[in-house]
N, CA, C and O atoms as a printed pandas DataFrame, in Angstrom:
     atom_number atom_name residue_name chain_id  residue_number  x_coord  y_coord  z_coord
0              1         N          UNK        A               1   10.279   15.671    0.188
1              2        CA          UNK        A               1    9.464   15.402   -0.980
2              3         C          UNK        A               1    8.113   16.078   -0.798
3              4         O          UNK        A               1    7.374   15.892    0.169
4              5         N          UNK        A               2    7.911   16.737   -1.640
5              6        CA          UNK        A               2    6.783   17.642   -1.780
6              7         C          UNK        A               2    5.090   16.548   -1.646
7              8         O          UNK        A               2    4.835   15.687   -2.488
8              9         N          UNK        A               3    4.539   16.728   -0.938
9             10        CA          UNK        A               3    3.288   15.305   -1.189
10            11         C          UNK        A               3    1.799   16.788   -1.740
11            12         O          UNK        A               3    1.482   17.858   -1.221
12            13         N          UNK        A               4    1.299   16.035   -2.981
13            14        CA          UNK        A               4    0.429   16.924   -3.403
14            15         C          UNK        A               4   -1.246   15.940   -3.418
15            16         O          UNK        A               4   -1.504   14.737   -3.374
16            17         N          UNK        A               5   -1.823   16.799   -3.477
17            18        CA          UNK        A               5   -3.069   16.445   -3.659
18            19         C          UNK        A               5   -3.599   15.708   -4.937
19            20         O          UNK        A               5   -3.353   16.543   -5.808
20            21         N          UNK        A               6   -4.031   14.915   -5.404
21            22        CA          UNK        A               6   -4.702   14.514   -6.853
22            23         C          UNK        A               6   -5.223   12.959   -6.983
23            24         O          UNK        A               6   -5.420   12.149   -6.078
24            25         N          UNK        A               7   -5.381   12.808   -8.398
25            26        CA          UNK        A               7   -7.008   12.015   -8.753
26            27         C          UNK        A               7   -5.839   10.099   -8.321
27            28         O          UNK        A               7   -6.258    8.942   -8.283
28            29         N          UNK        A               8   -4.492   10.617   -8.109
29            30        CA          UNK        A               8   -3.706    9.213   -8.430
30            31         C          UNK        A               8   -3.050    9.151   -6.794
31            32         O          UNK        A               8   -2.584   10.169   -6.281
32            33         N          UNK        A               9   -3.081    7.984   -6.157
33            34        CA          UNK        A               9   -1.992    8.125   -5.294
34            35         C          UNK        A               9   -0.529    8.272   -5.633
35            36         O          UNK        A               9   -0.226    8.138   -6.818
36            37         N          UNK        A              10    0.419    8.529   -4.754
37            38        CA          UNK        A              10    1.716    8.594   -4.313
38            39         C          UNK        A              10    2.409    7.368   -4.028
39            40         O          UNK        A              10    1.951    7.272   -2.889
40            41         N          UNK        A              11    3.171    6.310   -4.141
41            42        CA          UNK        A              11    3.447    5.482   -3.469
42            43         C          UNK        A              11    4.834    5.238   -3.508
43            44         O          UNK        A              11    5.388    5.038   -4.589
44            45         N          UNK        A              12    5.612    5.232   -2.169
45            46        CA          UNK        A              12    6.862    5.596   -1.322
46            47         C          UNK        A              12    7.515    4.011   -1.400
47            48         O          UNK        A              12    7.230    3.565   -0.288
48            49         N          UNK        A              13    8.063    3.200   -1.958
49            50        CA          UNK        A              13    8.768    2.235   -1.243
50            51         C          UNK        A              13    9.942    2.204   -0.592
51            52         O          UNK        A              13   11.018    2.611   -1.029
52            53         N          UNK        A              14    9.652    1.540    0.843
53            54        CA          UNK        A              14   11.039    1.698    1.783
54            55         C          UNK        A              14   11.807    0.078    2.042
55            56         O          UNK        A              14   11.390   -1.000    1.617
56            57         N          UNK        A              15   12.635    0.250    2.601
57            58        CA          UNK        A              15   13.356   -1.576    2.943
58            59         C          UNK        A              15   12.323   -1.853    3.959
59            60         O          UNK        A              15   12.623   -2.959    4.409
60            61         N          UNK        A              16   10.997   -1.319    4.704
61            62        CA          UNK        A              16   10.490   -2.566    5.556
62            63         C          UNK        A              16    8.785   -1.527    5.238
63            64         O          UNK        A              16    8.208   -1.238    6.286
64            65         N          UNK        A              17    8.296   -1.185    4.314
65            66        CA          UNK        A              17    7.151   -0.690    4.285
66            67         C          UNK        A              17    6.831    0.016    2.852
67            68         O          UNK        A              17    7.664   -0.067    1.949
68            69         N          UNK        A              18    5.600    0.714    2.666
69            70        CA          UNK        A              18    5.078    0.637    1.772
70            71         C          UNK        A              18    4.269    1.966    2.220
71            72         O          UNK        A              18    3.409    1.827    3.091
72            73         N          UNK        A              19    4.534    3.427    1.592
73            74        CA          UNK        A              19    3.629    4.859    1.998
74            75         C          UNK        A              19    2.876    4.975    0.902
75            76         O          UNK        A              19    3.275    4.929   -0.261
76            77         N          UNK        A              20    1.487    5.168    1.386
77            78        CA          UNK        A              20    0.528    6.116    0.112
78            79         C          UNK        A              20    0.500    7.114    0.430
79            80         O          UNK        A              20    0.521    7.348    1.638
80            81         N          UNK        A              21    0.452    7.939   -0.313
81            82        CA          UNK        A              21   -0.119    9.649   -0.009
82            83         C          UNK        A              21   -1.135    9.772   -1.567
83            84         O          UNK        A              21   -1.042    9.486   -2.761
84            85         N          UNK        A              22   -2.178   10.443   -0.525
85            86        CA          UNK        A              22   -3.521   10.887   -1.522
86            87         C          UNK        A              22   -3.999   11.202   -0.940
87            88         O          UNK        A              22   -4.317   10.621    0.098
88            89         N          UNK        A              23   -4.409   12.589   -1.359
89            90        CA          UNK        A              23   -5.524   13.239   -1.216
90            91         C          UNK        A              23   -5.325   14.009    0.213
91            92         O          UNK        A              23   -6.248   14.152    1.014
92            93         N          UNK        A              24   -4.183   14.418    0.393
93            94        CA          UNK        A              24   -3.502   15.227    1.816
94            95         C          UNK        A              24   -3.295   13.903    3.259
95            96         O          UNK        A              24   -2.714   14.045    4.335
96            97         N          UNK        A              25   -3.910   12.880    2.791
97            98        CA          UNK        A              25   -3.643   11.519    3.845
98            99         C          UNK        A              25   -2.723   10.858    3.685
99           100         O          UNK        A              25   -2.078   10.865    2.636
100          101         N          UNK        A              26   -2.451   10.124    4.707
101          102        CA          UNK        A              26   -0.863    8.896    4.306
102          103         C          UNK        A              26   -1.693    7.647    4.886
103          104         O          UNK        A              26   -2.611    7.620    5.705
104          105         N          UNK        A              27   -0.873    6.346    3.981
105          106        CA          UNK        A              27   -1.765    4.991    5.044
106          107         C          UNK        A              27   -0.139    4.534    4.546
107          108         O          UNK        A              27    0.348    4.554    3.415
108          109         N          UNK        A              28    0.728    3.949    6.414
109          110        CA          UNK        A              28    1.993    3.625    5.661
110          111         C          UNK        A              28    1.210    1.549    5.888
111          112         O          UNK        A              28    0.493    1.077    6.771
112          113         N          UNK        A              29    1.663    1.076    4.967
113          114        CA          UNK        A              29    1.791   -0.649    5.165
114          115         C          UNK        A              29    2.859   -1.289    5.333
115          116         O          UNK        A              29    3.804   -1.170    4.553
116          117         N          UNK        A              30    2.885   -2.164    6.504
117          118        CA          UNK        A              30    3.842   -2.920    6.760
118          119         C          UNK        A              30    3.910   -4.200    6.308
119          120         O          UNK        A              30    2.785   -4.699    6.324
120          121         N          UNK        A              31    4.587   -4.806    5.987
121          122        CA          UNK        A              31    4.714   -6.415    5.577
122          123         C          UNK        A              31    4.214   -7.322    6.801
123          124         O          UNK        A              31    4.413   -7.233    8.012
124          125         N          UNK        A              32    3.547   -8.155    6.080
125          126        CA          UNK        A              32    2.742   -9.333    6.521
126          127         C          UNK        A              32    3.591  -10.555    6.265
127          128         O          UNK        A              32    4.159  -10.778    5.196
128          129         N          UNK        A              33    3.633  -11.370    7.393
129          130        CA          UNK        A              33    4.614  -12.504    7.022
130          131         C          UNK        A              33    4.408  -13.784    6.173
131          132         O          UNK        A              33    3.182  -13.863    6.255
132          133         N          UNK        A              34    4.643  -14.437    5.702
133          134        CA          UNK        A              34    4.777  -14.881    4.475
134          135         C          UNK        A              34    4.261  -16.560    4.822
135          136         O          UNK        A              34    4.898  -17.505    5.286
136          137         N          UNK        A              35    2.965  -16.450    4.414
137          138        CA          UNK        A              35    2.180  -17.979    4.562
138          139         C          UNK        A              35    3.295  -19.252    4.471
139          140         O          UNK        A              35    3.902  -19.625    3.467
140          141         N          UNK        A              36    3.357  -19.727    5.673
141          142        CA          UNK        A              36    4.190  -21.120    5.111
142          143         C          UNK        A              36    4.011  -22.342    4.246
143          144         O          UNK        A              36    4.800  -23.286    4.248
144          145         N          UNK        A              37    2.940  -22.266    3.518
145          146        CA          UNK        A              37    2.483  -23.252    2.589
146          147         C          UNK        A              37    3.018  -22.383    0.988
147          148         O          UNK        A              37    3.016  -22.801   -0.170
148          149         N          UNK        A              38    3.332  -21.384    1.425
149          150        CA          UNK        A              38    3.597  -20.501   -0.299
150          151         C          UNK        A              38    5.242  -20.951   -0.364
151          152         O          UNK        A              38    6.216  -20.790    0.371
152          153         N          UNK        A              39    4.992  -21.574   -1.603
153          154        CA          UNK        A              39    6.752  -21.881   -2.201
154          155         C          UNK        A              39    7.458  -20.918   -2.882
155          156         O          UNK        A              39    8.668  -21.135   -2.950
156          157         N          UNK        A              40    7.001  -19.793   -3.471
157          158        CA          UNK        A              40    7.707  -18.436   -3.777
158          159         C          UNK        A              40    7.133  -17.652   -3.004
159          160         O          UNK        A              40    5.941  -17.567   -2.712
160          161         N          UNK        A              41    8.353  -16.843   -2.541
161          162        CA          UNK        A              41    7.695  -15.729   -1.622
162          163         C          UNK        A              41    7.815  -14.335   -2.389
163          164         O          UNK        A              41    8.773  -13.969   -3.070
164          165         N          UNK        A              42    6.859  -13.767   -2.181
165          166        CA          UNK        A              42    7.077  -11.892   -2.805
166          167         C          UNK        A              42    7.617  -11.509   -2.241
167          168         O          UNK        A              42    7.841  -11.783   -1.062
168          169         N          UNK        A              43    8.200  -10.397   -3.165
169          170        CA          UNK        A              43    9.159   -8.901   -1.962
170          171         C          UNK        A              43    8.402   -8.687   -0.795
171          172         O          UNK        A              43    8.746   -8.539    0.378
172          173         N          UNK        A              44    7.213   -8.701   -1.394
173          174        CA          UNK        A              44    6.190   -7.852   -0.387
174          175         C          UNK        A              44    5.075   -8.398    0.017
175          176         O          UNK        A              44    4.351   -8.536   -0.969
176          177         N          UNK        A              45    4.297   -8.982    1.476
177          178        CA          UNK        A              45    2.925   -8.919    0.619
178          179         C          UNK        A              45    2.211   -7.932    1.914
179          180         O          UNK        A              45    2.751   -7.641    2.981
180          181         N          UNK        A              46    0.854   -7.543    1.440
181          182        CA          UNK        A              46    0.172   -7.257    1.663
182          183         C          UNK        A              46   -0.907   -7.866    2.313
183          184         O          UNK        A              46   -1.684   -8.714    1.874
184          185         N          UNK        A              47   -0.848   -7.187    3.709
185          186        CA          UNK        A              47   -2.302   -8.456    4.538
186          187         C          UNK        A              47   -4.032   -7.100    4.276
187          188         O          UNK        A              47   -4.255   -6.159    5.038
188          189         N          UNK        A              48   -4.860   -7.446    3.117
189          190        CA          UNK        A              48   -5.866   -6.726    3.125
190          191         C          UNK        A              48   -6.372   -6.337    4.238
191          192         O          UNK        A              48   -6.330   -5.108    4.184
192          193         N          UNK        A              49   -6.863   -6.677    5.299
193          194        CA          UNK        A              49   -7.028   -6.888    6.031
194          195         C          UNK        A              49   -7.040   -5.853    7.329
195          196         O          UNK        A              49   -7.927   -5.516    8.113
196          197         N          UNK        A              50   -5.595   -5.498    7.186
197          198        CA          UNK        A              50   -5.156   -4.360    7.181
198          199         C          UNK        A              50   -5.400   -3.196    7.216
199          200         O          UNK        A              50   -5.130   -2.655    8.288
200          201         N          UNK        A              51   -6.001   -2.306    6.104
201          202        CA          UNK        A              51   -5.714   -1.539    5.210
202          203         C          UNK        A              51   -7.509   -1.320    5.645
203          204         O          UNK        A              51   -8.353   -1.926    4.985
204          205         N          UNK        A              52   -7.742   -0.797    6.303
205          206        CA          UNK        A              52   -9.273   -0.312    6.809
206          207         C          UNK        A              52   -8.932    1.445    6.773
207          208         O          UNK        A              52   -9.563    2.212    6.045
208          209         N          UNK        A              53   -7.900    1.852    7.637
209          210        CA          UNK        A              53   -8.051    3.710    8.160
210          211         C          UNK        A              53   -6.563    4.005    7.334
211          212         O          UNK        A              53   -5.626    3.334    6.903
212          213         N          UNK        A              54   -6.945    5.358    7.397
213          214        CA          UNK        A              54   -5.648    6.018    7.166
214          215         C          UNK        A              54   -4.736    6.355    8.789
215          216         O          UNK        A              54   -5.211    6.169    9.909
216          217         N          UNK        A              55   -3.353    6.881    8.472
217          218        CA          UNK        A              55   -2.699    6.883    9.349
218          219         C          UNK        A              55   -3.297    8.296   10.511
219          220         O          UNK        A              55   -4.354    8.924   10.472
220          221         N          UNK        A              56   -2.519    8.371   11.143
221          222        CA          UNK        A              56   -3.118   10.028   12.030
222          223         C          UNK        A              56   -2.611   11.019   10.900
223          224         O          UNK        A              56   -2.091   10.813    9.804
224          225         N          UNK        A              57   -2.955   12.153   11.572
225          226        CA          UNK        A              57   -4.289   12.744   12.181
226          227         C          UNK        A              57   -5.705   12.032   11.033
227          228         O          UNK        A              57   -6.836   12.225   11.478
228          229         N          UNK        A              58   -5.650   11.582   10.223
229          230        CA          UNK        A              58   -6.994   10.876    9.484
230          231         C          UNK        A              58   -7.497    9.178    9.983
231          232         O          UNK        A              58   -7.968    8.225    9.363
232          233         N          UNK        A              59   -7.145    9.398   11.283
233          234        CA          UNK        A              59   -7.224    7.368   11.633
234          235         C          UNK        A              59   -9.027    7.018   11.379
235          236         O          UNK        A              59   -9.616    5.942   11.283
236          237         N          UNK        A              60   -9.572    8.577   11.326
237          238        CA          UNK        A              60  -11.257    8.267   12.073
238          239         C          UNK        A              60  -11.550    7.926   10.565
239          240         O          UNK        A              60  -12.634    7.342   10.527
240          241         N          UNK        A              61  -11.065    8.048    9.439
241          242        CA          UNK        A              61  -11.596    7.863    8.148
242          243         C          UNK        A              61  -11.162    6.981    7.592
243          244         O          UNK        A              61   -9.955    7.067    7.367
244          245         N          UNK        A              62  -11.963    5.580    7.042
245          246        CA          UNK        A              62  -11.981    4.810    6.372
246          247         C          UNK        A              62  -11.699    5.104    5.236
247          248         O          UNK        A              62  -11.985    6.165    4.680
248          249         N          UNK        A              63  -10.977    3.985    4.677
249          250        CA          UNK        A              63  -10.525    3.201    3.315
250          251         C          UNK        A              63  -11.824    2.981    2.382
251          252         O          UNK        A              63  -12.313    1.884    2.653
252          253         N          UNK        A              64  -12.462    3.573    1.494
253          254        CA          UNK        A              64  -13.491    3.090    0.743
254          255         C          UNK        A              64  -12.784    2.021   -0.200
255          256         O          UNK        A              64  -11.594    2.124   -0.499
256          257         N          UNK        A              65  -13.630    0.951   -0.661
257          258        CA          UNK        A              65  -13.675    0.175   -1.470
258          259         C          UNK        A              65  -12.648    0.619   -2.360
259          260         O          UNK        A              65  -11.532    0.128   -2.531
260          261         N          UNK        A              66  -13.492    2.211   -3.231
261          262        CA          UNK        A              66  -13.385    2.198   -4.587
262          263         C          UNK        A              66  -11.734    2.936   -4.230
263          264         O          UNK        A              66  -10.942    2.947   -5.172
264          265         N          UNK        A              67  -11.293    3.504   -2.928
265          266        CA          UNK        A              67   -9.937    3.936   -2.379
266          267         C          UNK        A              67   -9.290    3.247   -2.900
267          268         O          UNK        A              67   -8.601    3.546   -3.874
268          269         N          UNK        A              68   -9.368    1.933   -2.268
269          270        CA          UNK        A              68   -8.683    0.613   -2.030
270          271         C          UNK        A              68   -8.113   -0.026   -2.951
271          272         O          UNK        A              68   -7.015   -0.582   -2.952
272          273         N          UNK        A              69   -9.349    0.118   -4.220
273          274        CA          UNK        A              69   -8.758   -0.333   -5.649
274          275         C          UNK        A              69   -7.861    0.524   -6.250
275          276         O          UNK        A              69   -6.847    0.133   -6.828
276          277         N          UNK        A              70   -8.244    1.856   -6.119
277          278        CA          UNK        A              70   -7.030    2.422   -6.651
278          279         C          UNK        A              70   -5.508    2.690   -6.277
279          280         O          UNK        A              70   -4.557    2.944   -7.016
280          281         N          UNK        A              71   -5.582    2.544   -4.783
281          282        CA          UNK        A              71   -4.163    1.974   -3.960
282          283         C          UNK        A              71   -3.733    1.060   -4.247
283          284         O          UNK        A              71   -2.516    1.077   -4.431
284          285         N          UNK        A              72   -4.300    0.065   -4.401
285          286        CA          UNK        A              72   -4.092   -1.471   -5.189
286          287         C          UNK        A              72   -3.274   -1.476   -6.447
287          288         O          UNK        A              72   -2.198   -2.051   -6.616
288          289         N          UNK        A              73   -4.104   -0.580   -7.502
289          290        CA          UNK        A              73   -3.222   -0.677   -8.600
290          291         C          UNK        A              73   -2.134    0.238   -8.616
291          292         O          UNK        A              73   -1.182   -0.114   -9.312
292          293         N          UNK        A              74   -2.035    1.364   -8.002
293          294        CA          UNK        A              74   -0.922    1.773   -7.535
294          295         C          UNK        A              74    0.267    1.589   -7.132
295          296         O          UNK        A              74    1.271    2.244   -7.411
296          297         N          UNK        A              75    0.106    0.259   -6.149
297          298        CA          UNK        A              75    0.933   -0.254   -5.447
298          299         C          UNK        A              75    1.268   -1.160   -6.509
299          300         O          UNK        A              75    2.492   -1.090   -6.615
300          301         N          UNK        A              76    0.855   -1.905   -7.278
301          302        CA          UNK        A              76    1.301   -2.622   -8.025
302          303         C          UNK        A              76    2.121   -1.979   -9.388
303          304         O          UNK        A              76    2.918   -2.678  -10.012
304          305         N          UNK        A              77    1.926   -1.045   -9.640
305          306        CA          UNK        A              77    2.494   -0.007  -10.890
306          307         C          UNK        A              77    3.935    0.086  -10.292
307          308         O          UNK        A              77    4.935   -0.143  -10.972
308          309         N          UNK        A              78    3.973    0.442   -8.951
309          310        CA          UNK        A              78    5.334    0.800   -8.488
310          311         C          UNK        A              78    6.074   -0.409   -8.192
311          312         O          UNK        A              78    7.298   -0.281   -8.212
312          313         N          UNK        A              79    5.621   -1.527   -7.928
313          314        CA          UNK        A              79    6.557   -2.718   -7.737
314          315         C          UNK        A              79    6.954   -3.385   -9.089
315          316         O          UNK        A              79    7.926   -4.126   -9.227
316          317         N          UNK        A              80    6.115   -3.043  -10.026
317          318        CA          UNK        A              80    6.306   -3.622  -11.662
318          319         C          UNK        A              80    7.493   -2.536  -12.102
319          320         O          UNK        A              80    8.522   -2.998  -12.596
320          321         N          UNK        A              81    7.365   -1.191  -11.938
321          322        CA          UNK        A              81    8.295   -0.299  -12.202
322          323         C          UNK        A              81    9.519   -0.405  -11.678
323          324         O          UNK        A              81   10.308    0.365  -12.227
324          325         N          UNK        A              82   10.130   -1.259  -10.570
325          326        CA          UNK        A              82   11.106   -2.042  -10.154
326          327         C          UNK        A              82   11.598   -3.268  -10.335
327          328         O          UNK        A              82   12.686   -3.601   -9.864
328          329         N          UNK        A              83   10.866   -4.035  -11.015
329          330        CA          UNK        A              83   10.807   -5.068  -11.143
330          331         C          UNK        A              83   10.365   -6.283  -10.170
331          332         O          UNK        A              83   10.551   -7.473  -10.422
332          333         N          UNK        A              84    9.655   -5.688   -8.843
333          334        CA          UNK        A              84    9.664   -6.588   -8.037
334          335         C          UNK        A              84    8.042   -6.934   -7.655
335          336         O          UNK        A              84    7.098   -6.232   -8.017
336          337         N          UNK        A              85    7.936   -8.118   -6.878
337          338        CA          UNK        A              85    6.855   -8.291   -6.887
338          339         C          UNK        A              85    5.892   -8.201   -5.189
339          340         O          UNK        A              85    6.400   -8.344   -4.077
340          341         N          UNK        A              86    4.709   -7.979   -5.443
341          342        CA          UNK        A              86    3.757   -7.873   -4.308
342          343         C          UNK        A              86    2.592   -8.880   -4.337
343          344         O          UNK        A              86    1.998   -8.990   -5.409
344          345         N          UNK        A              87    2.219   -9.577   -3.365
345          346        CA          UNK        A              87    1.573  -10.096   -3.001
346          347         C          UNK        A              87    0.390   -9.893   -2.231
347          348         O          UNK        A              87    0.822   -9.453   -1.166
348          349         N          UNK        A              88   -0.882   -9.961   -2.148
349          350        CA          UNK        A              88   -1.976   -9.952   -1.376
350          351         C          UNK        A              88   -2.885  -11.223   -0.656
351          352         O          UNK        A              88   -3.439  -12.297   -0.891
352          353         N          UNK        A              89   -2.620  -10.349    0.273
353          354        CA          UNK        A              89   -4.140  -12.140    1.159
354          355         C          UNK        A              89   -4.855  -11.286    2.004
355          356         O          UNK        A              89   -5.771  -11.729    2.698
């Protein structure tokens, strides 16, 4: 798969993770395990927390804020486009 440069991320879903590509970087996310007080669980969730650097060779460069939001809604476009759902803490 061709990964290109531009203003939108990329986002890859696999059976145990979650790839962005933007902007020539990748940040892959792994699933966070699932609070035991939550009575529905998501496909997916997301530990924020997380989600500070990109993967190598870009580990030395931070996640900006305004990154973050747009990975965010990203990630959520592609789990709605499946029908499935993601979670954040």
């Amino acid at each position: 798969m061709n990964r290109k440069s531009g203003d939108r991320p990329e986002v890859e879903l696999t059976e145990g993770a979650i790839r962005v590509f933007w902007r020539g970087r990748t940040r892959t996310i792994m699933p966070a395990p699932s609070p035991p007080s939550a009575e529905e669980t998501a496909d997916f969730i997301v530990a924020l927390d997380d989600l500070v650097c990109w993967d190598p060779p870009h580990e030395e460069k931070e996640i900006e804020m305004k990154e973050l939001q747009i990975i965010l809604e990203a990630i959520d476009d592609a789990f709605d486009k499946l029908g499935l759902e993601v979670a954040y803490e």
